[in-house]
C-alpha positions as CSV (number, residue, x, y, z in Angstrom):
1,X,22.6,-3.1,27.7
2,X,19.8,-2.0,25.8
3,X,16.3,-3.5,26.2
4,X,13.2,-3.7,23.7
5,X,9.6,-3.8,24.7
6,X,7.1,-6.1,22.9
7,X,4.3,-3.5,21.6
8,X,2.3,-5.5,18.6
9,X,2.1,-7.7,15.8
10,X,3.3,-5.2,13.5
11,X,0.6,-5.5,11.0
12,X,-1.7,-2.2,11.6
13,X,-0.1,1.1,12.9
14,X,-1.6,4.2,14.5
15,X,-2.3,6.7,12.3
16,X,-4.0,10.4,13.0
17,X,-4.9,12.0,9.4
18,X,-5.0,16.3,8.7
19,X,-8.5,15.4,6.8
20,X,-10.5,12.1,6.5
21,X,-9.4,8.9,5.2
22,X,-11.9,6.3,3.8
23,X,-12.1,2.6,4.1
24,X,-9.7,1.1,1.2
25,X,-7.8,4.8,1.2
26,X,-3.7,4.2,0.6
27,X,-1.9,6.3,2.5
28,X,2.1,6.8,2.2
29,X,3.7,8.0,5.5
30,X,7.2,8.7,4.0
31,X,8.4,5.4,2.9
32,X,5.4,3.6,4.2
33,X,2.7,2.2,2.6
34,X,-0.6,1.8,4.5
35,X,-4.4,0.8,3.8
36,X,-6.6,2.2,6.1
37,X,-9.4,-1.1,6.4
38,X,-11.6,1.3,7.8
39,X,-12.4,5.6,7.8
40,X,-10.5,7.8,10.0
41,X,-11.7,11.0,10.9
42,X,-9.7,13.8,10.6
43,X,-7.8,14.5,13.5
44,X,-9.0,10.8,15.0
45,X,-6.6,8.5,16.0
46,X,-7.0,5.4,13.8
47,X,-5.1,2.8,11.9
48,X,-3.3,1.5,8.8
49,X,-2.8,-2.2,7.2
50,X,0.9,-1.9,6.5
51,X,1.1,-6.1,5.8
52,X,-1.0,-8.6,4.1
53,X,-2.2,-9.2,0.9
54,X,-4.6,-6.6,-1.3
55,X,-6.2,-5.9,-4.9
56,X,-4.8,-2.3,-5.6
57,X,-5.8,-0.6,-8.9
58,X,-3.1,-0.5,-11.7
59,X,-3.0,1.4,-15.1
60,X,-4.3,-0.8,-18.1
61,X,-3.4,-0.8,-21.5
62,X,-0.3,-1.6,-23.7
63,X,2.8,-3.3,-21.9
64,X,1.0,-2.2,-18.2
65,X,1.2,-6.0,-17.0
66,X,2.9,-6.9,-14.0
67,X,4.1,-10.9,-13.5
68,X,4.1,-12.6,-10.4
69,X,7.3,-11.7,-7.9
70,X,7.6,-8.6,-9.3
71,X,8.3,-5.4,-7.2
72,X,5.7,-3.0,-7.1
73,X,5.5,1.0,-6.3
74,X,2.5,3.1,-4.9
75,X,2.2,5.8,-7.6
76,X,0.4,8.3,-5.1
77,X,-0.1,11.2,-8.1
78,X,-2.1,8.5,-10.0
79,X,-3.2,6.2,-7.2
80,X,-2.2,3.2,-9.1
81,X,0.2,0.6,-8.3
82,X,3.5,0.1,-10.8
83,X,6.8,-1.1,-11.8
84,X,8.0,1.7,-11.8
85,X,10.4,2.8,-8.8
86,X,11.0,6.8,-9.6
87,X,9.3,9.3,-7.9
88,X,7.2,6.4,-6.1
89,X,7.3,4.6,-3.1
90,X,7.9,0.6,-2.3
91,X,5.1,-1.1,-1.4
92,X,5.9,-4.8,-1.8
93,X,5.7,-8.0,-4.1
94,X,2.6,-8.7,-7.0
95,X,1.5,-12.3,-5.9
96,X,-0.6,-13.0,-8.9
97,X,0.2,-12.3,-12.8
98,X,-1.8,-9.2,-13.8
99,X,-2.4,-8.6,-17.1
100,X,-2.5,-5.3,-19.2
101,X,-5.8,-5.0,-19.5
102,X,-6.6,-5.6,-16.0
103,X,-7.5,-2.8,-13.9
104,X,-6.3,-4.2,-10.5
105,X,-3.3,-6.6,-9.4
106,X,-2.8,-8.2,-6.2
107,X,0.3,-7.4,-3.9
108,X,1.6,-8.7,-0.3
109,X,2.9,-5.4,0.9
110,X,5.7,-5.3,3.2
111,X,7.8,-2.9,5.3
């Protein structure tokens, strides 16, 4: 029989960036989205958020809202957060209403 071994929490992962990443920076490995909560320097081993709750930035303007309990996507070619799932990657559930003039919206991301 197989066995598993405990490792961590599951909240932060290790990451090692090509170039630097700032504080706040999303970062998609794959199909993973990940906040780095503080800079990484190139070549540095570091690490990224990958659950818990953050403001991300979202398009604004006509019919751009997003309602709470919604399923959001990373939109890495416009680094904004969206409803839209093609040609972006899940990154988790919008926990509070964001309307279309709002510039941000607030999502629990999860794996």
């Amino acid at each position: 029989m197989a066995t598993a071994t405990y490792v961590a929490e599951g909240n932060m992962v290790d990451y090692t960036p090509d170039s630097a990443v700032a504080a706040g920076d999303v970062v998609v490995q794959n199909n993973l989205v990940g906040v780095a909560l503080s800079a990484i320097a190139a070549a540095a081993l570091g690490a990224l958020c990958v659950d818990g709750i953050f403001d991300f930035p979202k398009s604004s303007g006509t019919s751009t809202g997003i309602a709470a309990g919604k399923t959001v996507y990373w939109d890495a070619e416009n680094s904004v957060m969206t409803e839209t799932s093609e040609g972006n990657t899940l990154a988790g559930k919008c926990v509070k209403a964001a309307a279309d003039d709002d510039t941000t919206v607030r999502v629990r991301l999860s794996m």
